[in-house]
N, C-alpha and C positions, 0 to 999 in steps of 0.2 A: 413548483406548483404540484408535480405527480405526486409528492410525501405527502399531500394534503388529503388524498384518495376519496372517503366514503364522506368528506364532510362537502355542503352544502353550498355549491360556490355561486349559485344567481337562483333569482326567484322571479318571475314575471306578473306582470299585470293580473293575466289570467289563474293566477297561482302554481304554475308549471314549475317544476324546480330541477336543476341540474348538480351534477357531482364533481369533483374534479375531477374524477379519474372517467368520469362520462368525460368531460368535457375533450380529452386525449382521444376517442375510440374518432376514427376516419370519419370526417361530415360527411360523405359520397362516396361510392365504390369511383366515379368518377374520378376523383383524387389518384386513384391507383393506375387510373389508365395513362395519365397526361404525366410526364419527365417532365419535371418545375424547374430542376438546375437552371439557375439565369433566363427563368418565365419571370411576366410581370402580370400577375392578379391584380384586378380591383371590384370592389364592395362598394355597394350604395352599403349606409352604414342608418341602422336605429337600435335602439334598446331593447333587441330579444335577446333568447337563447339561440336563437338558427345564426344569428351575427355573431354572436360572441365565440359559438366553438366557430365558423370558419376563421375568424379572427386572430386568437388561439393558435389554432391550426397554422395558419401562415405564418405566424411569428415563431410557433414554436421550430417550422422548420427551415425557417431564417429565407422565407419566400417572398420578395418583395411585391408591398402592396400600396396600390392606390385606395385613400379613402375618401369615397365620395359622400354627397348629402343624398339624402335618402329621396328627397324632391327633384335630383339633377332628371333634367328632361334627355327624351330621348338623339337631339341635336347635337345636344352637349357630349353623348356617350360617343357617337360617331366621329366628333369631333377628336375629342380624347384617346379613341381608339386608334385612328390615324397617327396622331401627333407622337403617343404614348409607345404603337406597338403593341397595344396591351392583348392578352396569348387567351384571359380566361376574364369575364364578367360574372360575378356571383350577385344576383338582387329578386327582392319579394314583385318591384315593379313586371308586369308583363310587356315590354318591348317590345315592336316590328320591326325588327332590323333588318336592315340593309341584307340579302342570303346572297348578295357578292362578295361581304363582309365575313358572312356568317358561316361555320363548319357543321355546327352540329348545337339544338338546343334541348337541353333534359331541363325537365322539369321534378319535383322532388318534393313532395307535401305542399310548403307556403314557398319553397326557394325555385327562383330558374339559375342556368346556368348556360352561359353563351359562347360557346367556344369558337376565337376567330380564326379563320383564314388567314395566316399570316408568315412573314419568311421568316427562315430558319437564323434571325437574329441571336446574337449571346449578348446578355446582359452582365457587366461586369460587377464584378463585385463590390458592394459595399451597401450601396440603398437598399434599407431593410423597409420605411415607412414614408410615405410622398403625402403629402396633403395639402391642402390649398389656402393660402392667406386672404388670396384677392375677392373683394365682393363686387368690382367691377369690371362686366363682361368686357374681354377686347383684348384684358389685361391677365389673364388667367395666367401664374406663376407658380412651381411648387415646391415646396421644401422639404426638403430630401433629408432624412434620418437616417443614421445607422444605429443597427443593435446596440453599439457601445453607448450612444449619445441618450438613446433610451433606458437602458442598463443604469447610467450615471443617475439621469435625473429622477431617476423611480426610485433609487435608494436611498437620494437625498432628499425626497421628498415625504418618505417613509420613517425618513428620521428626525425632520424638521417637524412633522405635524402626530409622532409616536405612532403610529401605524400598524396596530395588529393582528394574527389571526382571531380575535374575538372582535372585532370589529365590523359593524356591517351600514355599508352606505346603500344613499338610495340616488339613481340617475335625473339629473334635471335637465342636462343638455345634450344635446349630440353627441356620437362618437366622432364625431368627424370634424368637428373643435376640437381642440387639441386641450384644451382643460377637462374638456370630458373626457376623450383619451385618456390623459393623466389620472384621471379619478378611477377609472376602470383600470391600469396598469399596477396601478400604487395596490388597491387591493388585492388582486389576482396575486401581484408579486410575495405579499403576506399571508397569503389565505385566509385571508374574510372575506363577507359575505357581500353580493351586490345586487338588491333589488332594483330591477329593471322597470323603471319607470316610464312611458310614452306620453303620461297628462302634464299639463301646463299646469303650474305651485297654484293656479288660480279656481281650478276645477275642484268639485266635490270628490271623482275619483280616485285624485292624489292626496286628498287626504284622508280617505279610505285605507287605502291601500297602505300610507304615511302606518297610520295607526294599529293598521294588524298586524304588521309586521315590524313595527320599532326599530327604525333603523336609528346608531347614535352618533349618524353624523351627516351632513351634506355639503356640496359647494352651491355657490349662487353666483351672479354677475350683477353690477350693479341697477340693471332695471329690475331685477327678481326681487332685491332689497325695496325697490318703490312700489312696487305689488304688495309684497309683504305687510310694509308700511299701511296701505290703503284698505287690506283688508286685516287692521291689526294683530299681523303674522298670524293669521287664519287658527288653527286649532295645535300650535307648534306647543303651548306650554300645555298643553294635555299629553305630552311628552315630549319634553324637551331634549335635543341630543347633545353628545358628550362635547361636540364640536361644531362651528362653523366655516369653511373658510370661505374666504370672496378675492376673485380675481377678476379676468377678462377685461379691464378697463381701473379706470379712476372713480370713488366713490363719492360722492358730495360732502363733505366734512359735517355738514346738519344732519344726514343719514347715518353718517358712520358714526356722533354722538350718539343720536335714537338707539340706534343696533347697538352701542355697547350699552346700554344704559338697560334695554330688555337681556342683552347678554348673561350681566350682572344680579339680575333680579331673579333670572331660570336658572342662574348658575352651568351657562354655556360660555365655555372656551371659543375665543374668535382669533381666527389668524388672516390678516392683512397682506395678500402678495403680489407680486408685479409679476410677470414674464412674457416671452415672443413664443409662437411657434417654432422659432431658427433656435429656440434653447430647448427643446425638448420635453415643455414649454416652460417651466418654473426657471425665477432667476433669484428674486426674492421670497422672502416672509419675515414677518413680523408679529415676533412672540405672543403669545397671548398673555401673559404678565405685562407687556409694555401698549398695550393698545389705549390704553387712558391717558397715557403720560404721552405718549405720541401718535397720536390718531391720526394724524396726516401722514406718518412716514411708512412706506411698503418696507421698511426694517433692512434684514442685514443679507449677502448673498448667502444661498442655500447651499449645503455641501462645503467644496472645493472649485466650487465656481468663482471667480473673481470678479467686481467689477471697478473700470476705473472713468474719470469724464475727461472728456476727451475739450481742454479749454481753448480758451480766442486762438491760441498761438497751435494749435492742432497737437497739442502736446498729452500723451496721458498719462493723467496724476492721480493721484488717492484718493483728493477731495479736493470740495469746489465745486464750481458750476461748469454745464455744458451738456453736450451730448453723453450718454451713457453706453458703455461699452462693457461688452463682457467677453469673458473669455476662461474657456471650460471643455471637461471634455462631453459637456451637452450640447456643444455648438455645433451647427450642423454641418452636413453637409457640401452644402449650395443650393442653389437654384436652377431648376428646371422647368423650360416650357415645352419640353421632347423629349425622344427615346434618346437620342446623339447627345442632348444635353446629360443626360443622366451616366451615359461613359464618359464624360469628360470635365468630370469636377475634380476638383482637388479639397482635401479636409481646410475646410476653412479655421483661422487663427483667432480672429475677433470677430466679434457680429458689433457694428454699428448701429445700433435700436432705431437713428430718426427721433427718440423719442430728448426732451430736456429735461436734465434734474439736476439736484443736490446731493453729494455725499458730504455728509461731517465726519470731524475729525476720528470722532468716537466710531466711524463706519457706517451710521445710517442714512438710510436712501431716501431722497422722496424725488416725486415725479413731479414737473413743473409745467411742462407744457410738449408740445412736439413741433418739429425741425420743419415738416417738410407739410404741404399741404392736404393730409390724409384725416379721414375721418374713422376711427377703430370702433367696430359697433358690434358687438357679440362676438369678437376675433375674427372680424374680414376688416382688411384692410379697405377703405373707400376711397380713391383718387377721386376729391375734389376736383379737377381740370376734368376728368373724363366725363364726369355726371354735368357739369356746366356747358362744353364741348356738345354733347348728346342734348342735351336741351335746344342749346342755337341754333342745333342742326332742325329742330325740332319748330322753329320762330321766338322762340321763349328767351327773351333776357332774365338773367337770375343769377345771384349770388348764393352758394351750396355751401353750409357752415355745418357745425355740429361739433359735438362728443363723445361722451361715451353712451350715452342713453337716448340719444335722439340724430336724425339727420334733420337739417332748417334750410328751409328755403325761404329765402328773399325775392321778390318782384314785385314790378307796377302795377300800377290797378289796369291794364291793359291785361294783362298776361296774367292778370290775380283770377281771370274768368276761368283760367284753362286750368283753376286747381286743380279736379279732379285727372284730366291730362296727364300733369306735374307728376302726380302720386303713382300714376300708373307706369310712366316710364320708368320711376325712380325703382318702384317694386321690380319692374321687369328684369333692370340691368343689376340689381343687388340682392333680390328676392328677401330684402328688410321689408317687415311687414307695415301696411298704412297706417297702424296705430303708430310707428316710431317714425315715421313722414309729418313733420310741419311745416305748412305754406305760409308767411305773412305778407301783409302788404303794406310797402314803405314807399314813401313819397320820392325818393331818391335812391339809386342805387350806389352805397358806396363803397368800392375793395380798397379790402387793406392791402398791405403789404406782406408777403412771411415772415413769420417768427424766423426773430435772428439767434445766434447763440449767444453767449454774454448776457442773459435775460437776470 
């Protein structure tokens, strides 16, 4: 990224614009005072400049980091910091924290910084980046990256989707999603450009902002696509960009017609791909020449990543049905819900996705269904039993369904009173917001069984 020097590496909302070789100069003389060897940092994470060079900063000096959402409440920090060990918090939130906890707090234009109280732990080496799958409280789990696994999947994802320094995206989602991650990585690694976006694809600001600055490319997830849709993709063919891709979930095969169909007409490249957070996070993609002829398939593994399905007899093979399995050197880590857990991982061989699919002979992927009772909603993982579990505890009988674009609740007309209720604990424990919460009311309630493999 240093060879890239005086050109233009982000642009914000407010029109603020940074350099590359800005982005390198120390975020804080604090930096200078605190010995990081085997510290662990964490970021509440949004789409500025003040995140991106700490960000930077950390990776550039192989400092491992937690990334948090930018809404984590202050319970959560306390919490994390116990459990984590964590030596430095960097975030715009104003905290009261705990000054049992607490050593020292600088503040810094829009940034604070919270230095803890904490023992003279080592951290061993290898967790470069930590971030969180789970959208259900109780359950919080993190997946652990190392530099290499990031390294991997940025440069196969720089090559899968041609990726260059004339290239300039604009931010839709979090950094703290691991597809936004990726989108911010992928360019930074090329040196092009990334307009720092905070508005929702639905606001007039982001299409302001959209069109002054022409970015020729974005990602989306699939409720972005049903946004789009409803406000027929807003003012996108008054500059249409060079590219689209879409991940985070499974897209409705009527949508993913529509989308190519406006694709074709703007003459916009679209690429279709699958992946986990445990892959750093791309696993597939699917060409933009093949998206007509096979609109359902998440395409072929990206890189030198592998993947095989793992069928009835627990066997893995090339193709066929079953569970999806991959294996790469983007595969992570492990998993961590502590500081102890974080010394004592071993580089994991295969990631078992949970998720079900098809490979064909010719090598392509689709997805069919998943394994285990989870609900995947903007990249948090949902335990269906915990959200059901938290209801009963609550009085509330109900059956917690969904996909990729919605969570569903089912209950009697007894417990159909307490919608409002329903919504709010649902938000609490998942911070999904009540537009992606629906409550219905059925005469019966009836559970299925789990999806088996062999589907």
């Amino acid at each position: 990224m240093k060879s890239f020097k005086n050109k233009v590496v982000a642009i914000d909302n407010e029109g603020d614009c940074i350099t590359y070789k800005n982005l390198f100069v120390t975020p804080h003389k604090l930096f200078e005072q605190i010995n990081f060897k085997k510290k662990l940092v964490a970021i509440t994470s949004d789409n500025s400049i003040d995140f991106l060079k700490m960000y930077v900063f950390c990776l550039y000096k192989n400092i491992p980091l937690i990334l948090l959402d930018s809404n984590t409440q202050k319970s959560e920090i306390m919490e994390l910091t116990k459990k984590f060990k964590i030596n430095l918090l960097i975030s715009k939130n104003n905290y009261n924290l705990n000054k049992r906890f607490l050593k020292k707090k600088i503040s810094y234009k829009k940034v604070n910084f919270y230095l803890f109280k904490q023992e003279n732990l080592i951290l061993k080496k290898g967790a470069s980046l930590i971030l969180s799958t789970s959208g259900t409280s109780g359950l919080k789990k993190f997946v652990v990256l190392t530099q290499k696994n990031l390294i991997n999947n940025t440069r196969n994802i720089c090559n899968a989707l041609n990726i260059n320094h004339q290239d300039k995206t604009i931010t839709t989602l979090s950094p703290s999603y691991s597809y936004g991650m990726s989108i911010i990585n992928t360019h930074l690694y090329k040196g092009a450009t990334i307009l720092l976006n905070k508005n929702s694809i639905i606001s007039k600001n982001f299409w302001d902002f959209y069109l002054k600055f022409k970015p020729n490319n974005f990602g989306v997830v699939p409720y972005m696509i049903k946004i789009l849709e409803k406000i027929n993709y807003g003012r996108l063919s008054l500059c249409p960009p060079k590219y689209i891709s879409q991940a985070g979930g499974k897209l409705d095969l009527l949508s993913k017609k529509k989308l190519i169909k406006y694709a074709k007409k703007n003459n916009i490249k679209l690429f279709f791909m699958y992946g986990q957070t445990e892959a750093s996070p791309r696993i597939t993609v699917l060409p933009h020449q093949l998206v007509r002829k096979y609109p359902n398939s998440v395409g072929y593994p990206i890189g030198d990543n592998k993947v095989f399905i793992k069928n009835k007899n627990n066997e893995l093979v090339n193709h066929g049905r079953g569970e999806i399995v991959c294996k790469g050197k983007n595969i992570f880590l492990g998993y961590a819900k502590n500081f102890n857990d974080l010394n004592n991982l071993k580089e994991t061989k295969y990631l078992y996705t949970g998720d079900l699919g098809e490979k064909t002979p010719k090598g392509l992927i689709y997805i069919i269904g998943r394994q285990k009772k989870i609900i995947k909603l903007f990249g948090l993982r949902i335990e269906i039993a915990i959200l059901e579990k938290i209801l009963r505890g609550k009085k509330i009988d109900c059956i917690v369904s969904g996909g990729d674009e919605m969570i569903k609740v089912e209950t009697n007309k007894s417990n159909f009173k307490k919608k409002k209720k329903i919504i709010e604990v649902i938000n609490k424990e998942t911070k999904i917001s009540p537009n992606f919460i629906k409550v219905l009311c059925v005469k019966k309630l009836v559970r299925n069984k789990d999806i088996k493999l062999g589907l």
